[in-house]
N, C-alpha and C positions, 0 to 999 in steps of 0.2 A: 424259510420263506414265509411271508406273510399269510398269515389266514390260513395255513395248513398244517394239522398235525400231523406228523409222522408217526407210523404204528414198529414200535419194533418189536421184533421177535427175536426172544431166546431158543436158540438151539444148541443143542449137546454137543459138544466139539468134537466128539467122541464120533455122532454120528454125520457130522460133517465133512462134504468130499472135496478140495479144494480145485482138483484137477480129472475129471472122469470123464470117461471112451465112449461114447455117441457116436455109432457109424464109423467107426474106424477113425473116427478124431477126437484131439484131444479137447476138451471145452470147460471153460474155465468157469469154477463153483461157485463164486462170489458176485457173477454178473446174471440179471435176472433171466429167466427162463428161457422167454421169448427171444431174447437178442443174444444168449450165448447159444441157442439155436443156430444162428446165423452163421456160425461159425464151418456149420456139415456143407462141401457143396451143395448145391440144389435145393437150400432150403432159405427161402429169405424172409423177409420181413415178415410179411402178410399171412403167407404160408403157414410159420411158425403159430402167429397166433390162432388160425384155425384151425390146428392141431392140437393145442394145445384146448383151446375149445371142445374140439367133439373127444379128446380126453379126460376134462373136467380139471383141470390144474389148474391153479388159481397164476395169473397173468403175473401175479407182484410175489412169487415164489425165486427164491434163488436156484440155481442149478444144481447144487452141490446139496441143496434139501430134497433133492430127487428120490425118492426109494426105487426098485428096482422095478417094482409092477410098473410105477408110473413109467420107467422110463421104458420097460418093456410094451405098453401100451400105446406109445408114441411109436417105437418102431411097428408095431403091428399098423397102426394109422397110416404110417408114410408108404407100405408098402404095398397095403391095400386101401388106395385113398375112396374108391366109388363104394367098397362097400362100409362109410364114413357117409355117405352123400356132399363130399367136397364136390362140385364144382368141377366139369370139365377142363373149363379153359383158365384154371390154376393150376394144372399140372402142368409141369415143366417139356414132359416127351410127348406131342399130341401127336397122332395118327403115325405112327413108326411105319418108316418105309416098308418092312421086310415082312411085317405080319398087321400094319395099320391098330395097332393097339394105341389106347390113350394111359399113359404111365405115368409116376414121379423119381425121377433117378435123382438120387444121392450119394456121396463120397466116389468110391472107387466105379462105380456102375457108371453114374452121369460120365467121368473123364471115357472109358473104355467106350461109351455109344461114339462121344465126341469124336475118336480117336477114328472110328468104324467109321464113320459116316464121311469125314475127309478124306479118309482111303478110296470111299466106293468113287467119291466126285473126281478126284484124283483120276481113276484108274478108267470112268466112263470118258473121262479130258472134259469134261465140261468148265463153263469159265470158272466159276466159283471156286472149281476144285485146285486149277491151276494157278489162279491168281496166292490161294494158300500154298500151293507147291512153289510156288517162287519165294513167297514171300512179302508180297506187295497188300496193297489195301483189297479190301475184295466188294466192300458194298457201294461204290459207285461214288470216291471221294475223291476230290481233285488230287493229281501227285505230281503237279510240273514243279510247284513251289513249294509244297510242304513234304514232311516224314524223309528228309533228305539225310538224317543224324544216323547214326552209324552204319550206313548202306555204302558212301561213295569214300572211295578208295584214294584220292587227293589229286591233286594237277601239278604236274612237276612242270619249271618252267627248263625252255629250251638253254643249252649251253652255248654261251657265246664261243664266235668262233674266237681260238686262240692267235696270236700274232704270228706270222710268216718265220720270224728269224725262229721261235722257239722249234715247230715245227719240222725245219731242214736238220736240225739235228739228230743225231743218231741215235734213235730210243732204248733204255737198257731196259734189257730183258730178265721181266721179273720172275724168280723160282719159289715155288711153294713149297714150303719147309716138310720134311719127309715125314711127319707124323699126317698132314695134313687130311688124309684119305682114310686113315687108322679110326 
């Protein structure tokens, strides 16, 4: 590109990781820090760089140059983000129904709250709950004309009547071969 120099850097191949386990996902070495972050649920764009912020990791690092402190230092981040001084309202779990705590869930934890919290809506019948026990749209989206694709079942048309002469005839009666039931 014009007007920019590129810095490369050599690293040891030896201690390069191409494919390494962040939160129980796999995330890929060759893409920069910040955005193969994005890869853990729960952790997006924004997130990531703040993390990697109050980590000290430099933003234009690849993932797979990770040493294990740093990546052990990110997990400690994400899973005590307040005492970081991130920001409330960039956590992803704010005021939790059951004990009103402010959290960041990632990987396996984010799906299991998700998973909790449809049950509870479910189970008190509220709309919310039901509209996902069906199936349907839940946040107030039109559905006379849209999201029709693989919900209805098809429209068969009526069978014309057949003609009178076929009819008076004497219909054979059909047997079902004796394995049929087997």
């Amino acid at each position: 590109k014009k007007g920019r120099m590129s810095l490369i850097k050599l690293v040891d191949p030896k201690e390069f990781i191409h494919l390494l386990r962040i939160f129980n996902t796999t995330v890929k070495g060759n893409q920069k820090v910040g955005f193969a972050l994005r890869a853990v649920k729960g952790i997006g764009r924004r997130f990531s760089h703040v993390i990697l912020k109050k980590a000290q990791i430099d933003l234009n690092k690849r993932a797979g140059e990770l040493t294990e402190e740093e990546i052990n230092k990110l997990a400690e981040i994400v899973n005590n983000p307040q005492e970081y001084n991130i920001p409330l309202w960039m956590l992803n779990r704010q005021k939790d129904v059951k004990d009103g705590t402010w959290t960041q869930l990632v990987a396996n934890n984010w799906d299991t709250k998700l998973r909790e919290d449809l049950e509870r809506m479910r189970k008190i019948r509220c709309h919310r709950g039901l509209r996902h026990f069906w199936g349907l749209r839940v946040r107030g989206q039109r559905t006379k004309s849209t999201g029709r694709t693989g919900r209805t079942i098809g429209y068969e048309k009526k069978k014309q009547a057949q003609p009178q002469a076929r009819s008076q005839q004497p219909s054979k009666k059909r047997t079902l071969p004796y394995n049929f039931f087997i």
